[in-house]
C-alpha positions in Angstrom: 59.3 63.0 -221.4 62.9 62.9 -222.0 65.0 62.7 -218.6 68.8 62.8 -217.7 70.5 62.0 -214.7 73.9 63.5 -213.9 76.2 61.9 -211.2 79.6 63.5 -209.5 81.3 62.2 -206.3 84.0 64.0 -205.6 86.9 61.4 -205.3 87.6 58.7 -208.3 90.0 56.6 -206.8 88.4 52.8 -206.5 89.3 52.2 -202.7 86.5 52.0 -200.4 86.9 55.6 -198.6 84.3 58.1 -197.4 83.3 59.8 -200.5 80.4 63.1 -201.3 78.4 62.4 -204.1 75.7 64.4 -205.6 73.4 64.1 -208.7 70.8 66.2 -210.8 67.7 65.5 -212.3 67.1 67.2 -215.2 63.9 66.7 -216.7 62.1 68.5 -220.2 58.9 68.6 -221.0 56.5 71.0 -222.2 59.3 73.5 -223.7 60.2 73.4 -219.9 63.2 72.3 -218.0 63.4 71.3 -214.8 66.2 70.3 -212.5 65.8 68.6 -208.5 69.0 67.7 -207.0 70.5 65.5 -204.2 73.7 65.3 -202.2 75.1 62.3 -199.6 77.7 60.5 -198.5 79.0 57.3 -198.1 82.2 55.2 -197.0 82.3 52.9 -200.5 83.9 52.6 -203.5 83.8 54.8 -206.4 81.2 52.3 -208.7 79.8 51.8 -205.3 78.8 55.7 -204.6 78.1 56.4 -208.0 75.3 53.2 -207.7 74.1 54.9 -204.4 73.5 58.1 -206.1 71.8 56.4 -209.3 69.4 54.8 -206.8 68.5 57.8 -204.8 68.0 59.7 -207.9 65.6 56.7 -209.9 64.2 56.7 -205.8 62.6 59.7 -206.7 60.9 58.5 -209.9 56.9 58.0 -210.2 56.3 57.5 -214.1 57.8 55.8 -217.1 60.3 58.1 -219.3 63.6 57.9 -221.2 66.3 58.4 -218.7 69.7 59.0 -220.0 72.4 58.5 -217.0 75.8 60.7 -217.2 78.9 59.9 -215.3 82.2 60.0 -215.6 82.0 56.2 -214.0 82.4 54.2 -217.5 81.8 50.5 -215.4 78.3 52.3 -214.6 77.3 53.0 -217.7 78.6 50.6 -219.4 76.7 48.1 -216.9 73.5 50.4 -216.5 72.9 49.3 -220.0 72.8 45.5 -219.2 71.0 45.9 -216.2 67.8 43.4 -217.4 70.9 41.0 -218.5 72.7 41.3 -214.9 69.2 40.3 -213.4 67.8 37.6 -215.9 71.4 36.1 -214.5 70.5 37.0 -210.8 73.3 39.2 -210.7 75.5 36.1 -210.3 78.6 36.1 -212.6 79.9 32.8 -214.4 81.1 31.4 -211.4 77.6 31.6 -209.4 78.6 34.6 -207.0 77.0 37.4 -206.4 78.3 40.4 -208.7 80.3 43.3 -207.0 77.3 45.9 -205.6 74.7 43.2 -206.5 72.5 44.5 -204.1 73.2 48.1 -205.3 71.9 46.8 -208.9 69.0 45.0 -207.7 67.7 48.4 -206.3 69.0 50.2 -209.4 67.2 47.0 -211.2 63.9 47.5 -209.6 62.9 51.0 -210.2 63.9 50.7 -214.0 61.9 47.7 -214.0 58.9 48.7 -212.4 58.7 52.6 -213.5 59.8 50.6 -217.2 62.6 53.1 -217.9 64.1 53.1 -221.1 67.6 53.7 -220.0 71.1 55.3 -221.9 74.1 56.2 -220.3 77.2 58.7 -221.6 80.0 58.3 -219.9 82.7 61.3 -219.0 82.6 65.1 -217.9 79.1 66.6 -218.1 77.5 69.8 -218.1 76.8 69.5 -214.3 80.2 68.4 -212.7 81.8 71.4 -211.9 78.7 72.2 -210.4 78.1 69.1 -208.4 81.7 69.5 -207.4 81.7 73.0 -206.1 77.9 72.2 -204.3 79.8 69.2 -203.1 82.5 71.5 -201.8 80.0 73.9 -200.0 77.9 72.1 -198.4 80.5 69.4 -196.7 78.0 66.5 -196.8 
């Protein structure tokens, strides 16, 4: 079963400010699609949000699949893809500190881990952003 994972919030500036977010699972199988979505918010910062929304989406997981994660957050899926590299280093950089949202990627870390997720990432506008964006808009998380 192939699966993607689309992520919005709906501000992109990197201060920590209270933010919407909302993501959508879209899953085929079968010849069938299949979407589930989520909406939140949360007073972090953009790489931050977008991590909260990757968790409670993966949250929702129960089997091994092909996930491929779209954002227009490139640190996220650029990291997303190093994610068994950012643990086997305990999500400590060179230094021996903690990463930035190291206990966001643990979480992140655990599900792919344990559900074995073979994970991609694209990073830039997606099919569901104006979507997510106007949802965002209407419900006033």
């Amino acid at each position: 079963m192939k699966v993607n994972i689309y992520l919005e919030t709906d501000k992109q500036c990197q201060a920590r400010v209270q933010r919407r977010y909302g993501y959508v699972i879209e899953a085929v199988y079968a010849g069938r699609t299949e979407t589930r979505e989520g909406f939140g918010n949360s007073s972090s910062t953009y790489h931050q949000c977008n991590l909260q929304a990757l968790i409670e989406a993966l949250s929702r997981f129960r089997s091994t699949c092909d996930i491929c994660i779209y954002t227009r957050d490139t640190f996220v899926t650029s990291r997303v893809l190093r994610i068994s590299d950012l643990a086997a280093d305990a999500f400590k950089d060179t230094k021996g500190k903690d990463i930035k949202n190291a206990d966001e990627w643990k979480k992140a870390y655990e599900v792919i881990n344990r559900l074995k997720l073979k994970v991609s990432s694209l990073a830039g506008v997606h099919s569901y952003s104006q979507w997510l964006q106007e949802e965002m808009i209407k419900r006033g998380n």
